[in-house]
N, C-alpha and C positions, 0 to 999 in steps of 0.2 A: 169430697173424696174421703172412703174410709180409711183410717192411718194405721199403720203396719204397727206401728207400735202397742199399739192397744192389745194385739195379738201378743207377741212378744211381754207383754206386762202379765198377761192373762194366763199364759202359757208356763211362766216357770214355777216351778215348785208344787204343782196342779197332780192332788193325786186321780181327779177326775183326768186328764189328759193323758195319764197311762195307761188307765182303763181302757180310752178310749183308743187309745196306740196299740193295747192288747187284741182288741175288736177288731182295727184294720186288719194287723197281720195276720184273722183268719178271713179277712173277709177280702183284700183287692190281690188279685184278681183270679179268680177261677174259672176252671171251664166243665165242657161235656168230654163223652169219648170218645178216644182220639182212634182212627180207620186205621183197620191192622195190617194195611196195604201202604202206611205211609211210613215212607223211611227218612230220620234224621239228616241224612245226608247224601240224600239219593240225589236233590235238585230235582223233586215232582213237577210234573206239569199240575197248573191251577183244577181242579175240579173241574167239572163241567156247569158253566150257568153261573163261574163265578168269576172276579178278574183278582182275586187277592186270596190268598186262605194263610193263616198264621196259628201255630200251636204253641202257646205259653204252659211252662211249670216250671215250680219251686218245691223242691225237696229238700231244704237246708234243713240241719237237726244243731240247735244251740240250746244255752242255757239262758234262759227267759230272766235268769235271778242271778248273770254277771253283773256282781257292782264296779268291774272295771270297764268295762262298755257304755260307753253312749253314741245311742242307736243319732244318727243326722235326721236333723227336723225339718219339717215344712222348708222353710227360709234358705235349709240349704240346696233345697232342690231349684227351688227359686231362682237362687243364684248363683250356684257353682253346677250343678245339669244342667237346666235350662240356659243361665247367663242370661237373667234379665236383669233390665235395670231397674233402678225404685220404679220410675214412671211405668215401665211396662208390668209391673208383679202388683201394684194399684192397679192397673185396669185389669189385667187377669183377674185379682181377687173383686173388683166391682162386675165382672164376667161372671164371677159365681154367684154373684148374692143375685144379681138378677135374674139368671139361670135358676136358683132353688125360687125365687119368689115367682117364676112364672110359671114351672112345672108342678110345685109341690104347695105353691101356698106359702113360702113361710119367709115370716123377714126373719132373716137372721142375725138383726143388728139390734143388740141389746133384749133380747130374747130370750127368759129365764126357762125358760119350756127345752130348749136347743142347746148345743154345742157347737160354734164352727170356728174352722182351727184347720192352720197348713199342718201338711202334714207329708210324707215321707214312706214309703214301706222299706219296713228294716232290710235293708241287703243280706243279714243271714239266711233269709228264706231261700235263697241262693234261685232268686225269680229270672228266669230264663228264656228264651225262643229255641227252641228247638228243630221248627217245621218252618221256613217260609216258601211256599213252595215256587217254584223255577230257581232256589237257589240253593246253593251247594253249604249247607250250616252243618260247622262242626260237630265230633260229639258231644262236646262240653257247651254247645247251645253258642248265643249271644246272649249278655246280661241287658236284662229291662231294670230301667231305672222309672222308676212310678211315683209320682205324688203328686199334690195338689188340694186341693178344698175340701173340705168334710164339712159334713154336718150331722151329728148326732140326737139323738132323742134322750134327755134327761133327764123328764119328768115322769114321777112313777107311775102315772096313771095312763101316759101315752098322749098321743096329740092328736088332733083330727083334722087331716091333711086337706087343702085348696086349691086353687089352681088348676089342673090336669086330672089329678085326684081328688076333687072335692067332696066332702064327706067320710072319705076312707079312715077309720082311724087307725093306727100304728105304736105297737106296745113301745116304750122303754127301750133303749140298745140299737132303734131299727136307724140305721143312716142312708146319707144321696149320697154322693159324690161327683166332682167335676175336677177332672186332672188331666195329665198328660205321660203315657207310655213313652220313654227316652231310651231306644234298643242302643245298645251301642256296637258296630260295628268293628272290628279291627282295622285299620286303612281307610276310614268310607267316614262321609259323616253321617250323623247318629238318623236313625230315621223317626220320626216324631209321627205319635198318632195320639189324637186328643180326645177324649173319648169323658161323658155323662149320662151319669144314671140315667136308665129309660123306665125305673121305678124304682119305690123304696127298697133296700134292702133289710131284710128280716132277718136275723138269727136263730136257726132253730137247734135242736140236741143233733140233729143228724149233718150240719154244717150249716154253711152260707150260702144261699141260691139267690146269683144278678143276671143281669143281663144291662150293658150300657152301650148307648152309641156312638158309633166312633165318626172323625172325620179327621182325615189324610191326605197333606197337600199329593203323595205320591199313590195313593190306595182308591181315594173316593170315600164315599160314605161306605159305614157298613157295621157290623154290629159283634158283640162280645157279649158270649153267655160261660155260665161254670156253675163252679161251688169248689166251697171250698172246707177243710176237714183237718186241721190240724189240731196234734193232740199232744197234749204231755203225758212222756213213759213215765214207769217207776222209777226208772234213771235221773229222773227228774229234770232230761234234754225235752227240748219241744222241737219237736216232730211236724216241721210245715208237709200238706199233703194241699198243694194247690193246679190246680188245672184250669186253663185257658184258651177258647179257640174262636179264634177272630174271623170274622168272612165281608170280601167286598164284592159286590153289595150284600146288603143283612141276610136277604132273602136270594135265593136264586134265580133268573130272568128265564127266561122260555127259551 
């Protein structure tokens, strides 16, 4: 079993692991655009051809360079969102190494080519549900708590991906991921959708463009696409511009 701690040794003082924390927070999770027929708090009925539809954004505006801040890591999501135990957050993280080794090719244990590392998305980004449709969601959304497994590309020349993707090579910066969406509800308990890259994600000038699949003990399967585009002002606040929209099942049925 791989030992948490190794993470945790690896992890502090890592200017590589800011980097890579800078990357998440433009990159989980976004989406496409959102139907100008759907209202926040109408309580729409589902689409048609779908049994689940969900609209995520984050528009928080902070300062990327508070040294009185520290953003919560991996481990807290682990254990204080989720509430798992050591045993359980071991077999999550042996769920992701063989998750990236079956779809992507890559071990990611002791891998100088890679990056993999719990992780967290900052709560400034103020990452939200705004749309579940048949239910009545405030204006101010419900807060998604997000994290889970990353894996990063470190090497500057890029890697050349296996598995699913065989052959495929991927620059520099391109990451998977394998996590879990924790909405949280006021009154209700949290509703949990777990959700894994369904390909690499690439970083280009114009944002982040994913798509990952999700599965939902209350939803079913189903799927998550976006981008995402957040920018630093002259202000020198960083401007999350993230969108999000979920559908169960991925595809619509007849």
């Amino acid at each position: 079993m791989y030992r948490l701690n190794m993470f945790r040794t690896q992890l502090r003082g890592s200017t590589l692991r800011v980097a890579v924390q800078a990357t998440l927070a433009l990159i989980l999770l976004a989406g496409l655009a959102l139907p100008l027929s759907v209202s926040a708090q109408g309580g729409d009925e589902v689409p048609a051809g779908f049994d689940a539809f969900l609209v995520y954004m984050g528009n928080g505006i902070y300062d990327p360079n508070d040294a009185g801040y520290s953003a919560p890591d991996g481990m807290f999501f682990q254990q204080e969102i989720m509430g798992r135990s050591e045993a359980e957050i071991e077999q999550d993280q042996a769920n992701a190494v063989a998750f990236f080794s079956e779809r992507f090719g890559i071990d990611v244990i002791d891998n100088e080519d890679v990056m993999f590392m719990p992780f967290m998305f900052d709560p400034r980004n103020e990452y939200r549900v705004y749309v579940l449709a048949g239910r009545d969601v405030p204006p101010e959304g419900w807060v998604v708590r997000d994290g889970g497994w990353s894996v990063a590309v470190v090497n500057p020349d890029g890697i050349t991906l296996g598995g699913e993707y065989d052959g495929v090579h991927v620059p520099q910066g391109s990451m998977m991921v394998f996590g879990d969406y924790n909405i949280d509800v006021p009154g209700e308990d949290p509703i949990i959708i777990h959700y894994q890259s369904g390909g690499p994600i690439i970083p280009t000038d114009q944002g982040i463009a994913f798509h990952c699949e999700l599965i939902s003990e209350d939803f079913g399967r189903g799927l998550a696409q976006g981008i995402s585009a957040g920018t630093v002002h002259e202000d020198g606040l960083f401007h999350a511009n993230v969108r999000n929209v979920l559908t169960f099942p991925g595809l619509p049925t007849q």
